[in-house]
BAMARMAR-590769 format. One record per atom (N, C-alpha, C): x, y, z; residue number from 1; chain. Coordinates in steps of 0.1 Angstrom, whole numbers. Example, Ala and Ser with C-alpha at 12.3 -4.5 7.8 and 13.67 -1.06 7.14 Angstrom:
REM BAMARMAR-590769
+-------+-------+-------+------+-------+
!     X !     Y !     Z ! resi ! chain !
+-------+-------+-------+------+-------+
!   132 !   -57 !    78 !    1 !     A !
!   123 !   -45 !    78 !    1 !     A !
!   132 !   -33 !    78 !    1 !     A !
!   128 !   -22 !    71 !    2 !     A !
!   137 !   -11 !    71 !    2 !     A !
!   129 !     0 !    79 !    2 !     A !
+-------+-------+-------+------+-------+
***
This chain:
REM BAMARMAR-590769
+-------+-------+-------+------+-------+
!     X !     Y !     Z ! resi ! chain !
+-------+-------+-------+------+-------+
!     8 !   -12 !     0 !    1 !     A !
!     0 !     0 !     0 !    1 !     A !
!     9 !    12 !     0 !    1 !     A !
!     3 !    22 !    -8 !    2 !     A !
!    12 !    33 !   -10 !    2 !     A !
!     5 !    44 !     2 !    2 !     A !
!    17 !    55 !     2 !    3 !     A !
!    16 !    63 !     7 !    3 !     A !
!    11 !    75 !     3 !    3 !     A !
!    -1 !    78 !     4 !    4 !     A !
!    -9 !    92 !     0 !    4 !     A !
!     1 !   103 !     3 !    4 !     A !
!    13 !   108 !     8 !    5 !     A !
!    17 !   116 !     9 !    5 !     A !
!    27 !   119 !    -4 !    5 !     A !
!    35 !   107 !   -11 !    6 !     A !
!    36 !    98 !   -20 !    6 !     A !
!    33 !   105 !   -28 !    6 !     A !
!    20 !   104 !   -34 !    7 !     A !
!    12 !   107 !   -48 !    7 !     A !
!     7 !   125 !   -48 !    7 !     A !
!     8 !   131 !   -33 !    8 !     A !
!     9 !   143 !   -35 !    8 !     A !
!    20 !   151 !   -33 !    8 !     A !
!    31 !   142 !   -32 !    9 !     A !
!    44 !   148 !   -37 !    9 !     A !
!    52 !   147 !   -47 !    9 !     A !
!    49 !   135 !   -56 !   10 !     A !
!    51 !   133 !   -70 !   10 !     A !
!    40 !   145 !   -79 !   10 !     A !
!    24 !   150 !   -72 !   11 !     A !
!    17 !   156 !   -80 !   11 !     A !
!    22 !   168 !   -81 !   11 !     A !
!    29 !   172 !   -65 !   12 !     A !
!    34 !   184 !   -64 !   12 !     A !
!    43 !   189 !   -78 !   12 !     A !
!    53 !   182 !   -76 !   13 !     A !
!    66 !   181 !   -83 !   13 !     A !
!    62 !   187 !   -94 !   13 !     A !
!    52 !   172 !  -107 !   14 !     A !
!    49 !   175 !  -120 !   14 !     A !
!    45 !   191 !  -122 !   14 !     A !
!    33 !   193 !  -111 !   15 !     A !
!    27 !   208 !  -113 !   15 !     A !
!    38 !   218 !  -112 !   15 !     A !
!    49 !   216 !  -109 !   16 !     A !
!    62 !   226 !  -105 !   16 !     A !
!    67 !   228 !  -115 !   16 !     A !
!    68 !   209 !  -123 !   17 !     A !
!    76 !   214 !  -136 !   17 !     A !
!    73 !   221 !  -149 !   17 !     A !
!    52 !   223 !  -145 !   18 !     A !
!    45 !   225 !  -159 !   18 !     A !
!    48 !   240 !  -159 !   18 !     A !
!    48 !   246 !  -141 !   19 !     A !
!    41 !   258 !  -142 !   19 !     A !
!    56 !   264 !  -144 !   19 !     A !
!    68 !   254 !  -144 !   20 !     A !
!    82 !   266 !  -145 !   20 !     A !
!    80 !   264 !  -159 !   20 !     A !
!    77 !   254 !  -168 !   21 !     A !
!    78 !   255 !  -182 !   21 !     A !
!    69 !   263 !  -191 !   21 !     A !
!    60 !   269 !  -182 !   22 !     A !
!    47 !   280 !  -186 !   22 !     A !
!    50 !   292 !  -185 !   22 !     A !
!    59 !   292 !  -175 !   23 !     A !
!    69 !   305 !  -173 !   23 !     A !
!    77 !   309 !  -182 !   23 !     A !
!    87 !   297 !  -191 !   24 !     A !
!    99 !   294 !  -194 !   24 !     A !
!    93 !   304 !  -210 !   24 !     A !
!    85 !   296 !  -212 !   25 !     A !
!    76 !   299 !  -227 !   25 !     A !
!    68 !   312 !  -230 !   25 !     A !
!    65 !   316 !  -218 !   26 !     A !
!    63 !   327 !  -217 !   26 !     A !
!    77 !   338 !  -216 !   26 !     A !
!    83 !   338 !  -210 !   27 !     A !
!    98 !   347 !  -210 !   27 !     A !
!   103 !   344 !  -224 !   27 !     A !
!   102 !   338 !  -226 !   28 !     A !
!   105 !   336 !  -245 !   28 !     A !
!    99 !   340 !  -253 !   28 !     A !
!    87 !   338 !  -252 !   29 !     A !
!    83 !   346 !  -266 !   29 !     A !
!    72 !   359 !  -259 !   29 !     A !
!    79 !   366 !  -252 !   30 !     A !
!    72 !   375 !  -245 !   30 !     A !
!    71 !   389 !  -252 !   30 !     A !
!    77 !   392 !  -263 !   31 !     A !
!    76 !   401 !  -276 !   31 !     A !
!    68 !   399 !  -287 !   31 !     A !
!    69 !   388 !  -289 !   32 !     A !
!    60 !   383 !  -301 !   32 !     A !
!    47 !   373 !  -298 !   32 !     A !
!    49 !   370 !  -284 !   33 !     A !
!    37 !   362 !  -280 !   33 !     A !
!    40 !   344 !  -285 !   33 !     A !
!    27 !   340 !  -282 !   34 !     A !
!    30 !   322 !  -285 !   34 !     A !
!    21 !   324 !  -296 !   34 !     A !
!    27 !   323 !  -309 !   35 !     A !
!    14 !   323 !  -323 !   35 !     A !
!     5 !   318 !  -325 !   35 !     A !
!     5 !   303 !  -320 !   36 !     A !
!   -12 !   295 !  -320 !   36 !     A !
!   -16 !   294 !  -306 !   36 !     A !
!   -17 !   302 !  -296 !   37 !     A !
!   -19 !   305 !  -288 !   37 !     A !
!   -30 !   314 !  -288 !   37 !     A !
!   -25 !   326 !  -296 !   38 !     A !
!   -33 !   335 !  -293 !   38 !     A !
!   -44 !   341 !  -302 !   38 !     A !
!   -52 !   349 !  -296 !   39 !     A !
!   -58 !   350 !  -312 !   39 !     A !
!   -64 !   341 !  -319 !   39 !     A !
!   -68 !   333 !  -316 !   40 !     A !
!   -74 !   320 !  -323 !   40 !     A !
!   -88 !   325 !  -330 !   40 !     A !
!   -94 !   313 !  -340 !   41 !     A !
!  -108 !   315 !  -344 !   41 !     A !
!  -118 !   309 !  -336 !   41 !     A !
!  -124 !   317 !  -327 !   42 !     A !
!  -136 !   309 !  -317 !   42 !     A !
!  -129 !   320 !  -300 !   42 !     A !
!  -118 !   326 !  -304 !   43 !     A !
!  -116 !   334 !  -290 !   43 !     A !
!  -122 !   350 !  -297 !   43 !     A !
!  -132 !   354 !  -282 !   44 !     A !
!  -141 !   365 !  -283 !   44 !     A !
!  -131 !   378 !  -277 !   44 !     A !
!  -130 !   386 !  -287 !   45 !     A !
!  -128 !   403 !  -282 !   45 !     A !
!  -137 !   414 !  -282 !   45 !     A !
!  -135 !   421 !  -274 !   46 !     A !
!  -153 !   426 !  -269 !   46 !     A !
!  -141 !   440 !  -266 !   46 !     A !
!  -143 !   452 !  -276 !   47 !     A !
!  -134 !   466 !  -275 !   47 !     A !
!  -147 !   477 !  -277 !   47 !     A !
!  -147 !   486 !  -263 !   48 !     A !
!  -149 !   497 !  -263 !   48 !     A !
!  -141 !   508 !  -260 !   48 !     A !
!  -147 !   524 !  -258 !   49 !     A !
!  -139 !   534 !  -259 !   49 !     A !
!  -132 !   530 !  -245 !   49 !     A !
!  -132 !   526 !  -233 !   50 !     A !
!  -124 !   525 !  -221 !   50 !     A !
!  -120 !   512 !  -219 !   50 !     A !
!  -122 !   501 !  -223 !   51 !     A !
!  -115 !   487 !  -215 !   51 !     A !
!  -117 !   477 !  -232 !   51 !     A !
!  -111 !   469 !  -230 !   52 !     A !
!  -109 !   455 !  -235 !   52 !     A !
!  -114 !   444 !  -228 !   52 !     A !
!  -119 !   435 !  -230 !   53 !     A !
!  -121 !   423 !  -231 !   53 !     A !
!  -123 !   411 !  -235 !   53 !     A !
!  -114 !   398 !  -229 !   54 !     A !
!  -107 !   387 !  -242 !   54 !     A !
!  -111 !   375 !  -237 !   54 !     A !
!  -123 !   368 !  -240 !   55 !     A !
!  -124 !   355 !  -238 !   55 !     A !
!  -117 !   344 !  -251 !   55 !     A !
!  -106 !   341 !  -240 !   56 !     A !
!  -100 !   328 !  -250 !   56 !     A !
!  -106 !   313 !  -250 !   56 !     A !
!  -114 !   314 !  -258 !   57 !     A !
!  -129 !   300 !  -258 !   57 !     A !
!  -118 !   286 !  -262 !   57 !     A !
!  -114 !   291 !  -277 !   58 !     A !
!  -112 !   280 !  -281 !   58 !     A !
!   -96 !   279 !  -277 !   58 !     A !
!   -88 !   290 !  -269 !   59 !     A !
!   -76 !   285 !  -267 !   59 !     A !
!   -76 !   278 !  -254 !   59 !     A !
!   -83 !   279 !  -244 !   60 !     A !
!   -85 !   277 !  -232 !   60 !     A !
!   -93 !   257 !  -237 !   60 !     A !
!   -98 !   255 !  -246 !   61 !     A !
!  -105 !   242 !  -249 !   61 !     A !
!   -89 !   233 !  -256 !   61 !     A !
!   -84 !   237 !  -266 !   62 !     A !
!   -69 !   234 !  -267 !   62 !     A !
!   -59 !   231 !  -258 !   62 !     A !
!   -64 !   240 !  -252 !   63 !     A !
!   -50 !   237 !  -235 !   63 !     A !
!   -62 !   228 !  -226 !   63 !     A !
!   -69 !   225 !  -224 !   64 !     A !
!   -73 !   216 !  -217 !   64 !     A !
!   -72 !   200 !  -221 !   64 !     A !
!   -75 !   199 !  -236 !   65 !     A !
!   -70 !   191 !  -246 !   65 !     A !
!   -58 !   185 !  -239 !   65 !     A !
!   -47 !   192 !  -244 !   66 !     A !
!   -36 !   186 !  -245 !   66 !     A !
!   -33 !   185 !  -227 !   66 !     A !
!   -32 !   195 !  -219 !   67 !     A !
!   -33 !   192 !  -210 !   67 !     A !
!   -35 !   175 !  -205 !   67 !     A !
!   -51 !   176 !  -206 !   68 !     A !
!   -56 !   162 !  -201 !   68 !     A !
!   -52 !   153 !  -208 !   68 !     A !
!   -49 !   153 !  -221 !   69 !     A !
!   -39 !   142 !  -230 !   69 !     A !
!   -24 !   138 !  -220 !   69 !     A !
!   -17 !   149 !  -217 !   70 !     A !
!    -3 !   147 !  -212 !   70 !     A !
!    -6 !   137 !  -198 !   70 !     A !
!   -19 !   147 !  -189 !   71 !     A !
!   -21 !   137 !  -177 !   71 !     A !
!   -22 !   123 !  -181 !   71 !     A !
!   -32 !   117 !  -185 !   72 !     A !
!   -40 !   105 !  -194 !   72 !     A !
!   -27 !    96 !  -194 !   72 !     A !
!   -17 !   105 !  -200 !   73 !     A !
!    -3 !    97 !  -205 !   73 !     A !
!     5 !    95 !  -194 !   73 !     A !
!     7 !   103 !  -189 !   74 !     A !
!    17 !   102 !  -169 !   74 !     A !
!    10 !    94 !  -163 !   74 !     A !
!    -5 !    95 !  -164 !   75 !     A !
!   -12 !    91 !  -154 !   75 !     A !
!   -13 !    66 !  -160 !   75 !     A !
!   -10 !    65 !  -169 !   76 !     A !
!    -7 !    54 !  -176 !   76 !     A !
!     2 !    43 !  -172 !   76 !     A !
!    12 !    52 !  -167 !   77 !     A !
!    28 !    43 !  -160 !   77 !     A !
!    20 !    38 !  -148 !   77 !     A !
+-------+-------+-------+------+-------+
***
């Protein structure tokens, strides 16, 4: 029998390495942005005379995608 402390320090870990690699990706292309990231067909911009507003639909449905694909696959071993 495993140790539940175990499986939330292994979960810890992964989430460490996604969110430094989300960082990493970000500090990189922090001039020109991530190209199929942003901007997509299905993400809503909503512009008047004082504020902006950006619902990213279909990029936020892509990153969940692959996301839950990568878990699916870690989660496999």
């Amino acid at each position: 029998m495993h140790d539940p402390l175990q499986y939330i320090g292994k979960f810890l870990i992964m989430l460490g390495v996604v969110i430094a690699g989300v960082g990493a990706l970000l500090l990189l292309f922090r001039h020109t942005g991530i190209p199929l990231l942003w901007k997509l067909p299905g993400d809503v911009v909503i512009q008047r005379k004082n504020f902006t507003v950006y619902f990213p639909i279909t990029t936020s449905v892509i990153l969940s995608i692959i996301l839950s694909l990568i878990f699916w696959i870690i989660g496999r071993r």
